[in-house]
MIZA-184843 format. One line per 5 residues: number of its first residue (from 1); their letters; for each residue x, y, z of N, C-alpha, C. Coordinates in nm, 2 decimals, decimal comma, always signed. Atoms other than C-alpha are relative to their C-alpha. Example, Ala and Ser with C-alpha at 12.3 -4.5 7.8 and 13.67 -1.06 7.14 Angstrom:
<bapas>
1	as	+0,09/-0,12/+0,00/+1,23/-0,45/+0,78/+0,09/+0,12/+0,00; -0,09/-0,11/+0,00/+1,37/-0,11/+0,71/-0,08/+0,11/+0,08
</bapas>
This chain:
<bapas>
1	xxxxx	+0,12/-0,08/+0,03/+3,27/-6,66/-5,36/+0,01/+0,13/+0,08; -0,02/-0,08/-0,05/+3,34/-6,47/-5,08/+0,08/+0,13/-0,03; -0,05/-0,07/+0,01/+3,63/-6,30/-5,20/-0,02/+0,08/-0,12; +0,04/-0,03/+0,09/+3,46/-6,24/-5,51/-0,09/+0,10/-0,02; +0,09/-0,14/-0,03/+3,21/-6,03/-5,37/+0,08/+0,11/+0,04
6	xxxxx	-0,02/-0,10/-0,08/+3,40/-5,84/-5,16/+0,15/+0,10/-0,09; -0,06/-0,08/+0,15/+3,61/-5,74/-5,53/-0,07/+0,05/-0,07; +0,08/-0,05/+0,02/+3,32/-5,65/-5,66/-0,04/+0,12/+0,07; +0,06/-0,07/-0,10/+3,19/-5,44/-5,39/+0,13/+0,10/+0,00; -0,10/-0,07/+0,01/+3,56/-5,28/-5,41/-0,01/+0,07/-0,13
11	xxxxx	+0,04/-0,06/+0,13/+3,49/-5,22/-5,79/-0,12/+0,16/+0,00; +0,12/-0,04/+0,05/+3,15/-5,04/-5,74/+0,01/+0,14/+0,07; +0,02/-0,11/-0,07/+3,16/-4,86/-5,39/+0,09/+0,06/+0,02; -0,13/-0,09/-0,06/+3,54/-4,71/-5,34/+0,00/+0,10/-0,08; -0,02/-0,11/+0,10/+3,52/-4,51/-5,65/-0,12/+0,15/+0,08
16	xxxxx	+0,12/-0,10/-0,11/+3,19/-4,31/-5,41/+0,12/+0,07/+0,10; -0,08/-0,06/-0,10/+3,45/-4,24/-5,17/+0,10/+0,03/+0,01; -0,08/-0,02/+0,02/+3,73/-4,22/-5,28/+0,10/+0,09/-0,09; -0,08/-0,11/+0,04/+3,99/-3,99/-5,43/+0,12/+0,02/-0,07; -0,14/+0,05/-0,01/+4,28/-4,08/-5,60/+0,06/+0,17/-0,03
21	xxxxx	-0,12/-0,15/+0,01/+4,55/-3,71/-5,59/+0,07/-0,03/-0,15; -0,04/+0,01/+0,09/+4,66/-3,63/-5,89/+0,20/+0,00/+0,01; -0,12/+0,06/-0,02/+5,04/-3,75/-5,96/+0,05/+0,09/-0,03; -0,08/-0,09/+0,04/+5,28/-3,50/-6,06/+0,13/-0,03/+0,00; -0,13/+0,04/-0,02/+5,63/-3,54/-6,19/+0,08/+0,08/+0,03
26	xxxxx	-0,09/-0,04/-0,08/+5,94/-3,41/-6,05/+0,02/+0,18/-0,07; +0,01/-0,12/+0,07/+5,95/-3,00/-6,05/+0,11/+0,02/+0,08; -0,12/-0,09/-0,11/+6,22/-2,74/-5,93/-0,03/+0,13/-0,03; +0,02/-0,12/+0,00/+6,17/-2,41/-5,91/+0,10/+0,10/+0,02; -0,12/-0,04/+0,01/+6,53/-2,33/-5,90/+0,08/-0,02/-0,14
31	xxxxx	-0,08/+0,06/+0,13/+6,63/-2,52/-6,24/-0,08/+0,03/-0,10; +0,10/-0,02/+0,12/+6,32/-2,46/-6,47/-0,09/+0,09/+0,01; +0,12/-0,09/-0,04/+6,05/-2,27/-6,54/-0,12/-0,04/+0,03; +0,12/+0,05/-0,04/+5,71/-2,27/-6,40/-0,08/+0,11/+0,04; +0,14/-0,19/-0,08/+5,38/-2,02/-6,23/+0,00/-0,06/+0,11
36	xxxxx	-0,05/-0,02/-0,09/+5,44/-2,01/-5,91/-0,06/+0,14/+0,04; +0,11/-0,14/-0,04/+5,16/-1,80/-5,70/+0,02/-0,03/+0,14; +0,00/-0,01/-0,12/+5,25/-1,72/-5,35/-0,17/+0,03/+0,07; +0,13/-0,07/-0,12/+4,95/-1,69/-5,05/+0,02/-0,05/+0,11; -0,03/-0,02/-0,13/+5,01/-1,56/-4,78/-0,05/+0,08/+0,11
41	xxxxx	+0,06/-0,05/-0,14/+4,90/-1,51/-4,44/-0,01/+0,10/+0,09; +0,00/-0,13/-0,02/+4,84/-1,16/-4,33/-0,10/+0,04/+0,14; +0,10/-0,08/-0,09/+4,59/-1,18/-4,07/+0,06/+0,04/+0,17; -0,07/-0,06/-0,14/+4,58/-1,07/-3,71/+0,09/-0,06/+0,08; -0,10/+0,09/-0,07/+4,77/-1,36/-3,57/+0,16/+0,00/-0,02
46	xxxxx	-0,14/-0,03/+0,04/+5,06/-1,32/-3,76/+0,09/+0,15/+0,03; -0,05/-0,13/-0,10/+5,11/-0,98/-3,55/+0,08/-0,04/+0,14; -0,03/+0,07/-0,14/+5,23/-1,24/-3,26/+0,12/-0,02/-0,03; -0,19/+0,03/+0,00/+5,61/-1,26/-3,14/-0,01/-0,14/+0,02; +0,00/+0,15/-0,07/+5,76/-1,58/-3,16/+0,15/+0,05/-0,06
51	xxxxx	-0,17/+0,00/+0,00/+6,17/-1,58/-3,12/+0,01/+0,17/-0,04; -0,02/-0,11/-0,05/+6,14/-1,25/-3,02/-0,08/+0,14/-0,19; +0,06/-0,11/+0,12/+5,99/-1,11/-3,40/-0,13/-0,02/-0,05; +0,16/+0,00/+0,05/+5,61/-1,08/-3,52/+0,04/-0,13/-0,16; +0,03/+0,10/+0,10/+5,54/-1,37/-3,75/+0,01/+0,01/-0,14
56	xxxxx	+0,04/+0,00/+0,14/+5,45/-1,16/-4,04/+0,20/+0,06/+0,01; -0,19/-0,04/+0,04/+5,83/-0,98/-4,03/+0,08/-0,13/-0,04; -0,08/+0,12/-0,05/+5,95/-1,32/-3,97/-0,01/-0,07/-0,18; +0,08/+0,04/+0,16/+5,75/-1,42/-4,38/+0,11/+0,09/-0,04; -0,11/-0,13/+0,15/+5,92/-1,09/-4,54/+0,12/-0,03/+0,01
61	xxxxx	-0,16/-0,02/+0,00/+6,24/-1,16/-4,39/+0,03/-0,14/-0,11; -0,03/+0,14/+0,05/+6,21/-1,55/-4,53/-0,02/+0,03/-0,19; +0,04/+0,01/+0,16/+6,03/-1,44/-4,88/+0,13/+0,06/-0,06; -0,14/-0,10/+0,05/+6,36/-1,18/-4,94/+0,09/-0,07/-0,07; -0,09/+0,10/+0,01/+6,55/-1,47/-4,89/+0,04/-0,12/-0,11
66	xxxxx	+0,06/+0,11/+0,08/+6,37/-1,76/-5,09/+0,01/+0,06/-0,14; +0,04/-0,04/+0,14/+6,28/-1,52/-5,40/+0,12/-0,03/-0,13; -0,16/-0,02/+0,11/+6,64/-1,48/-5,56/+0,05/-0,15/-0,02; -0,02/+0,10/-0,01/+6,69/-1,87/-5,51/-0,11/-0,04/-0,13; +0,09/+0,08/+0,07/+6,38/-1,97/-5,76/+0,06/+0,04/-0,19
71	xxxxx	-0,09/-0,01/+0,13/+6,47/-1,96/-6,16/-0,05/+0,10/-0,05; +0,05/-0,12/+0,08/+6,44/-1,66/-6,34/-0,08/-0,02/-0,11; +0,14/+0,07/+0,11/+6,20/-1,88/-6,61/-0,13/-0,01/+0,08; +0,12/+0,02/-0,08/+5,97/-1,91/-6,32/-0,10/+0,13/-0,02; +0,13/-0,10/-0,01/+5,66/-1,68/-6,31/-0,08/-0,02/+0,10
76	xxxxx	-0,02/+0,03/-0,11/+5,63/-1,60/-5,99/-0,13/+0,13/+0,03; +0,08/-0,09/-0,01/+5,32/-1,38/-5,82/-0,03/-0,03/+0,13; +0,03/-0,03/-0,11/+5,19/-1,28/-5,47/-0,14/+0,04/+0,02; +0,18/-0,04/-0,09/+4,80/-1,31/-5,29/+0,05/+0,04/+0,16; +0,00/+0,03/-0,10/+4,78/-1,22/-4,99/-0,15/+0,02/+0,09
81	xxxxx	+0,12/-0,08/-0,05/+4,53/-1,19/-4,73/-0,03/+0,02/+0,13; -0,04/-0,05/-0,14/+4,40/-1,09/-4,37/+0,06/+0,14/+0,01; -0,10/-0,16/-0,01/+4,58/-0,76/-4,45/-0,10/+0,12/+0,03; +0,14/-0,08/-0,02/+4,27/-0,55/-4,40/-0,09/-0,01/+0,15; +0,05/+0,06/-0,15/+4,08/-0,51/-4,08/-0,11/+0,08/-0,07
86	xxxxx	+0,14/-0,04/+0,05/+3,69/-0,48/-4,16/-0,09/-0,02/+0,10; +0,15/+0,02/-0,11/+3,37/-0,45/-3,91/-0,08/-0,06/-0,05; +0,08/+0,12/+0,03/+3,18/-0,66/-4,09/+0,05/-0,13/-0,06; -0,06/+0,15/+0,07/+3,26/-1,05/-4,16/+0,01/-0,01/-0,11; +0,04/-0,01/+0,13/+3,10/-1,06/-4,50/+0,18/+0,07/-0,08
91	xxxxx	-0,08/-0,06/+0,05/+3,39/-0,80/-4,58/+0,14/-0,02/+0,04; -0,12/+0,10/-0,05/+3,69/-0,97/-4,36/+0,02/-0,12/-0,04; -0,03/+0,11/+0,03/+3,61/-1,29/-4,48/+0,00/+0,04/-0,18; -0,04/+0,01/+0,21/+3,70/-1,14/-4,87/+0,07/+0,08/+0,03; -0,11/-0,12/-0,03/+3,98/-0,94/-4,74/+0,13/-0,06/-0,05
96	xxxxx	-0,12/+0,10/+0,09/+4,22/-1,12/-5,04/+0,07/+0,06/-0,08; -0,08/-0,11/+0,06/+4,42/-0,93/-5,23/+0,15/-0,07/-0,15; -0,12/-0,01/+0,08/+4,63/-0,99/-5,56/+0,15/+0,11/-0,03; -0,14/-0,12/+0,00/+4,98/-0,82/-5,45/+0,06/-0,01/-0,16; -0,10/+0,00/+0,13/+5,14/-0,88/-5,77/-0,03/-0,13/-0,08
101	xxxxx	+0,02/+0,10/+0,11/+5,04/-1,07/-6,11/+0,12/-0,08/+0,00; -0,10/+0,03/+0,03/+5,21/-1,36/-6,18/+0,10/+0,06/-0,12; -0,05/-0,09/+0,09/+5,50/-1,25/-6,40/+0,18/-0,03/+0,03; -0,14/+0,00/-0,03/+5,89/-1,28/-6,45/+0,08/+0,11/+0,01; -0,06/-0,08/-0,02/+6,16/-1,10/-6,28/-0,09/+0,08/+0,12
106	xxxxx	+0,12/-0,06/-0,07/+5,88/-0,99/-5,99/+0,10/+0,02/+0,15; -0,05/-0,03/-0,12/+6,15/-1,01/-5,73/-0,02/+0,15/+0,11; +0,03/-0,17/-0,03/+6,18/-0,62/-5,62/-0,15/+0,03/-0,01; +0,08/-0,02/-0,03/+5,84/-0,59/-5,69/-0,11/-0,11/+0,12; +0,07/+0,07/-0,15/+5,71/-0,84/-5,42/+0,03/+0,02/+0,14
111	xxxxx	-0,06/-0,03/-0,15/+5,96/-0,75/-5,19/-0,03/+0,15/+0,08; +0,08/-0,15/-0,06/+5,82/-0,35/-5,19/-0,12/+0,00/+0,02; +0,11/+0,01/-0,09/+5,51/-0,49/-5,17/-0,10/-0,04/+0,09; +0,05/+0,06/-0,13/+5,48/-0,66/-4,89/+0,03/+0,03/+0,10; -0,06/-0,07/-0,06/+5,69/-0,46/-4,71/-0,12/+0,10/+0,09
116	xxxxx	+0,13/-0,03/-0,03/+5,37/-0,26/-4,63/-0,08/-0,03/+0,08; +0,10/+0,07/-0,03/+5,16/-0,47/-4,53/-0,01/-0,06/+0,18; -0,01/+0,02/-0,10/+5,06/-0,51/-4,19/-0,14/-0,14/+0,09; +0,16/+0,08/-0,01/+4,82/-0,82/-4,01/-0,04/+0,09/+0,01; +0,13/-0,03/-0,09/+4,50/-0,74/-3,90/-0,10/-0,03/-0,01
121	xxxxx	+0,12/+0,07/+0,04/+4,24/-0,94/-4,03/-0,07/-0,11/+0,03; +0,04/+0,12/-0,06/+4,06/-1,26/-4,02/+0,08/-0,13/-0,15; -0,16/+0,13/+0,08/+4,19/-1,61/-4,22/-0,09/-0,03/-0,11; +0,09/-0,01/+0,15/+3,99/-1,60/-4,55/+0,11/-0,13/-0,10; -0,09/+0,10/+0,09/+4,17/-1,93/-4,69/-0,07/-0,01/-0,08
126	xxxxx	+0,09/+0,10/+0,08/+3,91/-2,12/-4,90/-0,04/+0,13/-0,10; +0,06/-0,12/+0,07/+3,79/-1,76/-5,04/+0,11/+0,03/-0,10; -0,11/+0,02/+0,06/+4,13/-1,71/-5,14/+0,04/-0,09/-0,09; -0,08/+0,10/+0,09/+4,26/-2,01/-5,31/-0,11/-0,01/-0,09; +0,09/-0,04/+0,10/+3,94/-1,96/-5,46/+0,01/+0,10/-0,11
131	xxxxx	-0,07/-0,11/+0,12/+4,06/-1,66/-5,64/+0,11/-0,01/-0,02; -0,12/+0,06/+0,01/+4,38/-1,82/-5,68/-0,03/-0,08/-0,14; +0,01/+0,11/+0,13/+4,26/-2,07/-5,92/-0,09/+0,07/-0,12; +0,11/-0,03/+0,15/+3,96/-1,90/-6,10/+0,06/+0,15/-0,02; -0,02/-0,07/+0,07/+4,11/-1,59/-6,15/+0,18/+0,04/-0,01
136	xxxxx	-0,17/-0,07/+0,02/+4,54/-1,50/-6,10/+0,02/-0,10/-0,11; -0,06/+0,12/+0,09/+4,59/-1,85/-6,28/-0,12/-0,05/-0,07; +0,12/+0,06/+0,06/+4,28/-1,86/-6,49/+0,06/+0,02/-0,16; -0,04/+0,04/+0,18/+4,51/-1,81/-6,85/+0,12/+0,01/+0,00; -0,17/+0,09/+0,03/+4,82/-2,00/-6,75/-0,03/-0,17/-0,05
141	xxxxx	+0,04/+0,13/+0,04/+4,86/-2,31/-6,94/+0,06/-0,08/+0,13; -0,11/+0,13/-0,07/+5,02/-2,66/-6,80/-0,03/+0,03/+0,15; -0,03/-0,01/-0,17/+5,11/-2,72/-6,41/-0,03/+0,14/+0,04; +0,00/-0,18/-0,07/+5,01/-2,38/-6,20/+0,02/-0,12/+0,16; +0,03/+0,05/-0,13/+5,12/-2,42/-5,84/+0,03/+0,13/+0,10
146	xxxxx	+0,02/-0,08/-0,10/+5,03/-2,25/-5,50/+0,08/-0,01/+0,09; -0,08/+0,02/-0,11/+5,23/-2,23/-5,20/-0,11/+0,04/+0,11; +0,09/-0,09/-0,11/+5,00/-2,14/-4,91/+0,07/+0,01/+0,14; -0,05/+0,01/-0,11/+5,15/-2,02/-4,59/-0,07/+0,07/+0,10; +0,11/-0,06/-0,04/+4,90/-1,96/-4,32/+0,07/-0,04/+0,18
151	xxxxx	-0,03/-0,02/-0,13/+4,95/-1,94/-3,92/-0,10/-0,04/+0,11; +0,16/+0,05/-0,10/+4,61/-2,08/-3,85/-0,07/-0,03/-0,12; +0,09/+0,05/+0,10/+4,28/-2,25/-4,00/-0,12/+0,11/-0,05; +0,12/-0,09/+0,05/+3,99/-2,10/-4,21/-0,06/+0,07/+0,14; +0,11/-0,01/-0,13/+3,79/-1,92/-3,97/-0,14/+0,13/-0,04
156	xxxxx	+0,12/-0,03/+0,10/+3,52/-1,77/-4,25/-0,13/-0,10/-0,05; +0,13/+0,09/+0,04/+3,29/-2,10/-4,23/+0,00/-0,04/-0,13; +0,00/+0,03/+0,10/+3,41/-2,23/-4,51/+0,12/-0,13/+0,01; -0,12/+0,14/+0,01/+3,66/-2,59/-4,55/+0,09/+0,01/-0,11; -0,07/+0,01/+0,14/+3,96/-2,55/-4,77/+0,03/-0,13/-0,05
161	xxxxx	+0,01/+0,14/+0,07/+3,99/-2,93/-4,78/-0,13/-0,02/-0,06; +0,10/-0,01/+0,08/+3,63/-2,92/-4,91/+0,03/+0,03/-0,14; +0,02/-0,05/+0,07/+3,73/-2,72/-5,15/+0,11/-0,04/-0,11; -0,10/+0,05/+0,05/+4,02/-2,89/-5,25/-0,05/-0,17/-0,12; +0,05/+0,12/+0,02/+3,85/-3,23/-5,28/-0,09/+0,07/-0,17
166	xxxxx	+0,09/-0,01/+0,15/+3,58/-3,04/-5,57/+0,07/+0,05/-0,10; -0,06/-0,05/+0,10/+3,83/-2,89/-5,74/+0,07/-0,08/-0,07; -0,06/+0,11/+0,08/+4,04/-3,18/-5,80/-0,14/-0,09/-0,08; +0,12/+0,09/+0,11/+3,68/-3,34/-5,96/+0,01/+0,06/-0,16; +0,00/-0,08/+0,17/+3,78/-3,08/-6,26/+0,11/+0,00/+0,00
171	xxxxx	-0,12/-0,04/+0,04/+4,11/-3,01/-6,25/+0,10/-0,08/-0,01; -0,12/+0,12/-0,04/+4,43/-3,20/-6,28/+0,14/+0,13/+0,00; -0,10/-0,09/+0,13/+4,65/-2,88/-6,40/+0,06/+0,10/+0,23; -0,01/-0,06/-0,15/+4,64/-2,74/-5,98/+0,11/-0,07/+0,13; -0,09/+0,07/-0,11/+4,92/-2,82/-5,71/-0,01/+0,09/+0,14
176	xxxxx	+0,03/-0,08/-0,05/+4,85/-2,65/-5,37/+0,10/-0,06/+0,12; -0,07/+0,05/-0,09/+5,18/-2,70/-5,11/-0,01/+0,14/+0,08; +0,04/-0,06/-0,10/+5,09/-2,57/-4,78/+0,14/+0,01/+0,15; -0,05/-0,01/-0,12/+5,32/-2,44/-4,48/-0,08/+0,03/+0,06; +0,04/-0,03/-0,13/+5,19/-2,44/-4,15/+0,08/+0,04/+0,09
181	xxxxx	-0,14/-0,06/-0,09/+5,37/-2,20/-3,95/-0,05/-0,01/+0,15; +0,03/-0,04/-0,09/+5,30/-2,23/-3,58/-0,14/+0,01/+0,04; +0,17/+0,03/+0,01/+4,97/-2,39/-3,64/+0,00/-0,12/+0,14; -0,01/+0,13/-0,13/+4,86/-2,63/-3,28/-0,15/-0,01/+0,01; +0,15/+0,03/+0,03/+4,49/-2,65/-3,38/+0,02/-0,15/-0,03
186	xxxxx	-0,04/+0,10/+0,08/+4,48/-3,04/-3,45/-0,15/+0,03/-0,20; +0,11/-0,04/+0,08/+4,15/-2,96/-3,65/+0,08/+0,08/-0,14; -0,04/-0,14/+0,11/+4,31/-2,65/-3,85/+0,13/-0,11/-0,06; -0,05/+0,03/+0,02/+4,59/-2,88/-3,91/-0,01/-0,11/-0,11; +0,05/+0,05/+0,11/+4,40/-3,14/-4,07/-0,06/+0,08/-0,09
191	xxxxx	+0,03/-0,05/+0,14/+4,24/-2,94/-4,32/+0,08/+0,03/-0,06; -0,12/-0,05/+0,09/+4,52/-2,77/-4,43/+0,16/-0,16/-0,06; -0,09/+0,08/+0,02/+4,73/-3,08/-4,44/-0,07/-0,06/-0,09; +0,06/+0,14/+0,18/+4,44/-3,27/-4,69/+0,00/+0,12/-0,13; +0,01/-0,06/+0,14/+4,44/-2,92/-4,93/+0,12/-0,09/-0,06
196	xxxxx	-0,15/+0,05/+0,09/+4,81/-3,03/-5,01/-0,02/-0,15/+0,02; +0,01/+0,13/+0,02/+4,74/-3,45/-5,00/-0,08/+0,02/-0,16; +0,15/+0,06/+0,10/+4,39/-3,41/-5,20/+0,11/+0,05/-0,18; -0,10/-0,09/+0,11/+4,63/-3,18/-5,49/+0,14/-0,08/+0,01; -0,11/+0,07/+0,02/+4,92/-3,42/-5,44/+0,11/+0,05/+0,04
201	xxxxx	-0,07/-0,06/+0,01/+5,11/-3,17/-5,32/+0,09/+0,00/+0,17; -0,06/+0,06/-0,12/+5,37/-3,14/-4,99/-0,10/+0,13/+0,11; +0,02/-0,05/-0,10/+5,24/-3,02/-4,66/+0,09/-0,04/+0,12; -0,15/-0,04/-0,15/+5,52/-2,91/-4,38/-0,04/+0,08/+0,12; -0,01/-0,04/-0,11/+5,48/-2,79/-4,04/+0,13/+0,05/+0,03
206	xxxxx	-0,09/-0,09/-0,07/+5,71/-2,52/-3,89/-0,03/+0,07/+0,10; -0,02/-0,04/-0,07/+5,75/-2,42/-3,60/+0,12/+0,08/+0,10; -0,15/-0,09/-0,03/+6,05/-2,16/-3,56/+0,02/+0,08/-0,12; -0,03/-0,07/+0,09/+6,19/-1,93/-3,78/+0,07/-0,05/-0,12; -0,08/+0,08/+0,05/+6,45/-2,14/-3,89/-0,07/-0,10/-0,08
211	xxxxx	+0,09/+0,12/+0,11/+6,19/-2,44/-4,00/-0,08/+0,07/-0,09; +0,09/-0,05/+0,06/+6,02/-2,18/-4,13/+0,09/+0,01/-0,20; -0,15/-0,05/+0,09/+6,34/-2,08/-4,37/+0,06/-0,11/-0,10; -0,05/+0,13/+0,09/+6,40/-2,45/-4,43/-0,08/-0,05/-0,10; +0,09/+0,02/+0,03/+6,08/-2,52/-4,53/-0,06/+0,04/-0,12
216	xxxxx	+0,05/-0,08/+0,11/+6,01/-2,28/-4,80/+0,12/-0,05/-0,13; -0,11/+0,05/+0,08/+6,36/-2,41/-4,94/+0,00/-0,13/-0,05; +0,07/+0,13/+0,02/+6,23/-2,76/-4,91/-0,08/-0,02/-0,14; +0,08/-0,02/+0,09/+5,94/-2,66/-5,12/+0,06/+0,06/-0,14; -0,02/+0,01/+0,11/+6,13/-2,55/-5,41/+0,13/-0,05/-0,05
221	xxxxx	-0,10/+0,09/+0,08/+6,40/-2,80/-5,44/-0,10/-0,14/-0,09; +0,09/+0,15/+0,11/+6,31/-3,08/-5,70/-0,06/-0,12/+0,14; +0,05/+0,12/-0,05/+6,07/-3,33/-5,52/-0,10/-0,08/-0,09; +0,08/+0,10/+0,07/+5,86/-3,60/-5,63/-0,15/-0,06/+0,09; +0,08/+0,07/-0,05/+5,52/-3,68/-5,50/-0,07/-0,12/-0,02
226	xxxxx	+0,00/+0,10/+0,03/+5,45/-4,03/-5,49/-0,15/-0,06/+0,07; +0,09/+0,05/-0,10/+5,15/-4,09/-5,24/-0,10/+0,06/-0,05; +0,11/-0,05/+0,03/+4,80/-4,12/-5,31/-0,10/-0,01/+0,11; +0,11/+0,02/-0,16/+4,50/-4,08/-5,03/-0,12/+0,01/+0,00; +0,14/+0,01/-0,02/+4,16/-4,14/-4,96/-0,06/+0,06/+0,08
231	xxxx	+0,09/-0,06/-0,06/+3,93/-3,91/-4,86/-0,16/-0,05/-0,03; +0,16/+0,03/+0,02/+3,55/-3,96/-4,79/-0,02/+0,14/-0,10; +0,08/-0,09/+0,03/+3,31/-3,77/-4,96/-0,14/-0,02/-0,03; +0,17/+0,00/-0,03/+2,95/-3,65/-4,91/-0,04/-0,04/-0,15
</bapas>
């Protein structure tokens, strides 16, 4: 009787709390085609030396690298943000920017436009991937996926695992795989680590240039996500 209830009780209350990630089967971004929307981390932090080069040089040198490797079927586009330095929050914490529609053959044009771009801002994630979904990839069909590469956590008062958790309540069509470059927040870490769980998607920590290099190469060889995870929710 016992265990009868406490199957029941599994039936009624886990579905309140719980979360299953949506599954997704095996992609490559080197063999097939796909949308594929870069966001990336521009703010002030990423002005900081680490192995002797500013963080954000350290991205352009890696993106240069990475781009020519993905399949020329892919449709490939660039957010970034942080790139802006503004005196008021309200206007730093929306300092997001669509560098380049998704689109094929975008190489050269991502690579001169980011070239540019200098930190200076604050960490506008949630705002961001917010305009990520409802508007760069708002009339692409099938699978759309994000890459997020950030150097630190929201810091606009806002939860991107929040935001992660309500979007998967609508969506199934969203994948959001997150580097953490030289993130040591544990806090900033977990959130950014459940956007990419709650979306199914991988989340990697780097710490170097080199993990940084590997990492991005990780992310568009064929993987398979298999794990699903439970998060609360209010």
């Amino acid at each position: 009787m016992k265990k009868l209830i406490i199957f029941i009780f599994s039936l009624i209350i886990l579905p309140i709390f719980a979360y299953q990630v949506y599954m997704s089967d095996e992609y490559s971004y080197k063999e097939s085609g796909d949308k594929l929307l870069f966001v990336v981390d521009f703010s002030n932090s990423m002005g900081e030396y680490l192995e002797h080069k500013t963080k954000a040089n350290q991205v352009k040198e890696m993106i240069k690298k990475i781009i020519p490797e993905i399949s020329p079927n892919t449709k490939i586009g660039m957010r970034v943000y942080g790139h802006t330095c503004n005196v008021f929050a309200f206007n730093a914490c929306r300092s997001s920017e669509l560098l380049v529609p998704l689109g094929l053959n975008n190489t050269s044009i991502i690579n001169n436009s980011i070239s540019r771009l200098r930190p200076r801002g604050m960490t506008p994630i949630t705002y961001s991937l917010k305009q990520a979904v409802n508007k760069d990839l708002k009339n692409f069909d099938g699978i759309k996926h994000i890459i997020l590469l950030t150097d630190g956590g929201e810091n606009c008062d806002e939860s991107p695992c929040d935001y992660a958790i309500e979007l998967m309540k609508e969506r199934r069509d969203i994948k959001i795989d997150v580097i953490a470059y030289d993130v040591k927040n544990s806090n900033d870490l977990d959130q950014l680590k459940c956007v990419a769980d709650v979306t199914s998607a991988k989340f990697i920590q780097a710490n170097t240039n080199a993990q940084l290099l590997h990492s991005m190469d990780e992310l568009i060889l064929p993987h398979k996500q298999v794990e699903a995870l439970l998060y609360g929710m209010e």
